[in-house]
C-alpha distance (Angstrom), angle and dihedral (degrees) to the residues before:
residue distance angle dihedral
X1 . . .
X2 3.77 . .
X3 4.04 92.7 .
X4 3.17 87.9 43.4
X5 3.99 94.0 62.3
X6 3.46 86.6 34.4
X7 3.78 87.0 60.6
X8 3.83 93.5 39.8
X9 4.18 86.4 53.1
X10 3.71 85.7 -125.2
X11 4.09 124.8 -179.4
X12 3.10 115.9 -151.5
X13 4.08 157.1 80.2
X14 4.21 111.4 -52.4
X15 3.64 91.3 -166.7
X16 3.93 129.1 -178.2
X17 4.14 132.3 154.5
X18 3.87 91.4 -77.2
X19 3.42 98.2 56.2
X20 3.86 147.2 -89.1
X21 3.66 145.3 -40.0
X22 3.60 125.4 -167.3
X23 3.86 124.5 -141.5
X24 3.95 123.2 -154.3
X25 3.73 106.0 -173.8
X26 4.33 90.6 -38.1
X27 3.35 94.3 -39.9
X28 3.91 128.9 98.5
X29 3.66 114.7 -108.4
X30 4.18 95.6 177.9
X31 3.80 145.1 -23.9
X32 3.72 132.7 -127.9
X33 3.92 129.2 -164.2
X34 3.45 135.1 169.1
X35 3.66 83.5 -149.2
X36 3.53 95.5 60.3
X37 3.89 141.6 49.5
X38 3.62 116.1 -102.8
X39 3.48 132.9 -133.2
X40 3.65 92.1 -92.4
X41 4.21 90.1 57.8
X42 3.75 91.1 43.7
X43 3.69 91.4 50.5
X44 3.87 100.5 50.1
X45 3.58 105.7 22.1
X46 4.05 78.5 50.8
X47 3.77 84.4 61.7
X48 3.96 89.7 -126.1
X49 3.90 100.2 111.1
X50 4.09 117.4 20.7
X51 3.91 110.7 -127.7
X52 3.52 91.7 -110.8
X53 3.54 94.3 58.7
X54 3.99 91.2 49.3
X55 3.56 94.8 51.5
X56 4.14 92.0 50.9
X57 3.60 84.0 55.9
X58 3.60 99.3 46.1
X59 4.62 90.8 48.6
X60 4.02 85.8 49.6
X61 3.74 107.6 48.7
X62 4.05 99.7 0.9
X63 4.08 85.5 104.9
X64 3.86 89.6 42.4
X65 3.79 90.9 55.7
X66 3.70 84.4 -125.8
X67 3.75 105.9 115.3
X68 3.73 91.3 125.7
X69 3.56 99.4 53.2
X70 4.03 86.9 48.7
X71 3.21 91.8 58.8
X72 3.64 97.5 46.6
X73 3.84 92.7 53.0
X74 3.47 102.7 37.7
X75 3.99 82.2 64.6
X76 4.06 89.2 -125.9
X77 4.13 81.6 117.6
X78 4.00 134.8 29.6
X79 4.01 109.0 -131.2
X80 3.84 86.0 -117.2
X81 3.98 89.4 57.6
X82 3.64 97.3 42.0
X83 4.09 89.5 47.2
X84 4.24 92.9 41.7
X85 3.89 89.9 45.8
X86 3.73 93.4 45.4
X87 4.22 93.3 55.1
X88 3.86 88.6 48.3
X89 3.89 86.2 54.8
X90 3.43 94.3 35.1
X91 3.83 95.9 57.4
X92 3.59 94.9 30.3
X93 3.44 96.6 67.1
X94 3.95 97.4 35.4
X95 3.87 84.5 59.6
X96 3.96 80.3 66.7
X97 3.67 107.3 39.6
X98 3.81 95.0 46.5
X99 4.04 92.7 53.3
X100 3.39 114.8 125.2
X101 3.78 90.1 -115.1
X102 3.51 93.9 59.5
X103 3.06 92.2 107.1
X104 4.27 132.7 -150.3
X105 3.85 113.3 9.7
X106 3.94 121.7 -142.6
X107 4.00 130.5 165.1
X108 3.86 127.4 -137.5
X109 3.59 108.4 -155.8
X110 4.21 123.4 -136.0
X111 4.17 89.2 9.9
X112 3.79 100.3 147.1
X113 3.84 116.6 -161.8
X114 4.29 117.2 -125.8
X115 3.50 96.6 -122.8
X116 3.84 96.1 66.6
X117 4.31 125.5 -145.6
X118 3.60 111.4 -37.9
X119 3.61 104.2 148.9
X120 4.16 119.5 -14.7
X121 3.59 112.5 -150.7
X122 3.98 122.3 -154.7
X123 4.23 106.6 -105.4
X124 3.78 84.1 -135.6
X125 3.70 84.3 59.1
X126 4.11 96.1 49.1
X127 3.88 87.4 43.2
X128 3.44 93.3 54.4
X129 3.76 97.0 40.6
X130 3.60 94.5 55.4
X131 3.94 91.1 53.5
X132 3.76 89.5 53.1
X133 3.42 97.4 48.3
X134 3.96 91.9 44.9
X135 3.79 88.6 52.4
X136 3.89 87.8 47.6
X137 4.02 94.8 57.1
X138 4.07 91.8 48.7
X139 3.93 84.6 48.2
X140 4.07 96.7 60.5
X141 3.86 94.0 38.4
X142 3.82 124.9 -13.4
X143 3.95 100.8 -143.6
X144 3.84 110.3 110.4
X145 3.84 84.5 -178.9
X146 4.04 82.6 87.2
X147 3.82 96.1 63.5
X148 3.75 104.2 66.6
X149 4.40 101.0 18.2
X150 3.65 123.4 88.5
X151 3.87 114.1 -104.0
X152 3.99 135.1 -144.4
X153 3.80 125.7 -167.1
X154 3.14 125.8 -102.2
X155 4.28 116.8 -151.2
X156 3.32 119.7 -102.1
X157 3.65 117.8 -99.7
X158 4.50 105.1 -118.2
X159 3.72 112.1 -79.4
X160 4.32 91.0 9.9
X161 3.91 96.5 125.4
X162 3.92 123.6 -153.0
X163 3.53 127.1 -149.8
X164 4.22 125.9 -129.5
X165 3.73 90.8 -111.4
X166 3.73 86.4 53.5
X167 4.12 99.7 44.0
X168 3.85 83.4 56.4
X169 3.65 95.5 59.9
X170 3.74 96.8 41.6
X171 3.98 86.1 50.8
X172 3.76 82.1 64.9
X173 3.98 96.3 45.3
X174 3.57 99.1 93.0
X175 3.95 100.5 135.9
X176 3.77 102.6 -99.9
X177 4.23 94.2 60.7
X178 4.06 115.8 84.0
X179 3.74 116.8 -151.2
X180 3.59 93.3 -105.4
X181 4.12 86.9 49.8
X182 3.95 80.0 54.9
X183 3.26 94.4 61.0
X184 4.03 101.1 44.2
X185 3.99 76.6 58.7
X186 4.03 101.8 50.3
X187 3.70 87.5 37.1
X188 4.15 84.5 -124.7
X189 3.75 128.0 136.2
X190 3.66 118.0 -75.2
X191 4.07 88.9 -135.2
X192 4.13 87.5 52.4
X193 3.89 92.8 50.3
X194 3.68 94.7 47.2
X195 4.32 90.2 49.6
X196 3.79 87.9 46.9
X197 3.98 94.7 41.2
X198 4.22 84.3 52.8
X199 3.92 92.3 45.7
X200 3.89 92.2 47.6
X201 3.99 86.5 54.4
X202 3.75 90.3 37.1
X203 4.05 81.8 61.7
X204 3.70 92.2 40.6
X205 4.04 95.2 -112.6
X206 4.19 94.5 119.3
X207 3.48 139.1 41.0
X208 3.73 134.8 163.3
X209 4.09 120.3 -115.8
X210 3.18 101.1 -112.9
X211 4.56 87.0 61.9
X212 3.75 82.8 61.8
X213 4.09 87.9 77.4
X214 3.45 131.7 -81.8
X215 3.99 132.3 -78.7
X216 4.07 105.6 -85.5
X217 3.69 111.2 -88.0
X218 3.90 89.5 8.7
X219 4.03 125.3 126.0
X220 3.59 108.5 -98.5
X221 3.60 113.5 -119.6
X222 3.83 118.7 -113.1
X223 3.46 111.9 -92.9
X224 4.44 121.8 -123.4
X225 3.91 109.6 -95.4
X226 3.80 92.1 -91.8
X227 4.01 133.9 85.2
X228 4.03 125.6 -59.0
X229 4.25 89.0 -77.0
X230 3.46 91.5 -160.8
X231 3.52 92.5 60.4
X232 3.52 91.9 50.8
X233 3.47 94.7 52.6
X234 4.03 103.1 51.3
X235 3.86 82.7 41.6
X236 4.01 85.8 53.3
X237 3.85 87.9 41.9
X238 3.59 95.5 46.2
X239 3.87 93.0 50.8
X240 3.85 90.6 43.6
X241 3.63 89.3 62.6
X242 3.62 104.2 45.0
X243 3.97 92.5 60.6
């Protein structure tokens, strides 16, 4: 359906459970997720706008659909931030709304988007962008039970080194956060927390509750298409130690 608007040059709102993406003559202007922070979040939580400054924007052009080009000549933003922050939005979100749990798929015609053009991307270009980076998660650790559960820390095995980026997230692991919940906190990507979030379990540093055993007498949960991880890691631990 989306090539085919994109074909048709439609303008408009593709719109599915996940979110939204907005179409400027077949071409996607911007994104929106509930599963992802939007340009507004990535902006101030970034520290490169203060949210006072984003909401002045947003009361003086938000009914022109120019938000973006407020921004931009107000001096709050460079172009080259505006356009850079916009992709990471952009694609962030589309990641979510073209998931193949996104359910039904339906298309408002002439909905226009507040923040105005700031750089349209090609729909083949989203669509093929969100396959990639779907591929790319199941490629560092196949266990899409990490996206959307809470996650704890795991400590590091001795001499296994983690990065700044990485303390920041695990400072935010603390069982009742998701990844995605992460990110609204860092003011990162959604897309970026879920790759690091995979590589930190990859390297045994994460986990979610329920992979510290079951409830007594409860059902086990089904395990991720991948070997018994906790057997890998004391295995890993156990080796670690002996050398």
């Amino acid at each position: 359906m989306l090539m085919r608007l994109a074909d048709e040059r439609a303008t408009g709102a593709f719109l599915r459970d996940q979110g939204t993406l907005y179409l400027a003559e077949g071409r996607v202007v911007h994104a929106e997720s509930s599963a992802a922070p939007g340009i507004d979040v990535l902006l101030t939580v970034g520290g490169a706008l203060l949210p006072q400054g984003w909401q002045e924007a947003l009361s003086l052009a938000g009914t022109r659909h120019e938000v973006g080009r407020q921004l931009v000549d107000s001096g709050r933003v460079t172009e080259g931030e505006l356009e850079m922050c916009h992709l990471g939005a952009l694609f962030d979100a589309a990641f979510f709304v073209l998931g193949p749990a996104s359910g039904p798929t339906r298309f408002r015609y002439g909905v226009a988007h507040w923040l105005g053009r700031v750089r349209p991307v090609p729909a083949e270009a989203v669509e093929r962008e969100t396959r990639r980076r779907r591929a790319l998660l199941d490629s560092v650790w196949s266990c899409p039970d990490l996206d959307t559960a809470p996650v704890v820390p795991r400590p590091p095995a001795p001499g296994q080194a983690v990065t700044g980026r990485q303390r920041a997230l695990l400072r935010l692991a603390d069982g009742v956060r998701t990844p995605t919940a992460i990110a609204w906190a860092l003011g990162r990507p959604a897309f970026h927390t879920l790759i690091e979030v995979r590589r930190l379990a990859a390297a045994g540093l994460v986990e979610t509750p329920r992979q510290a055993g079951p409830a007594p007498h409860a059902p086990a949960p089904q395990d991720c298409a991948e070997p018994d991880i906790a057997l890998l890691r004391r295995i890993r631990d156990g080796l670690e130690a002996s050398l």
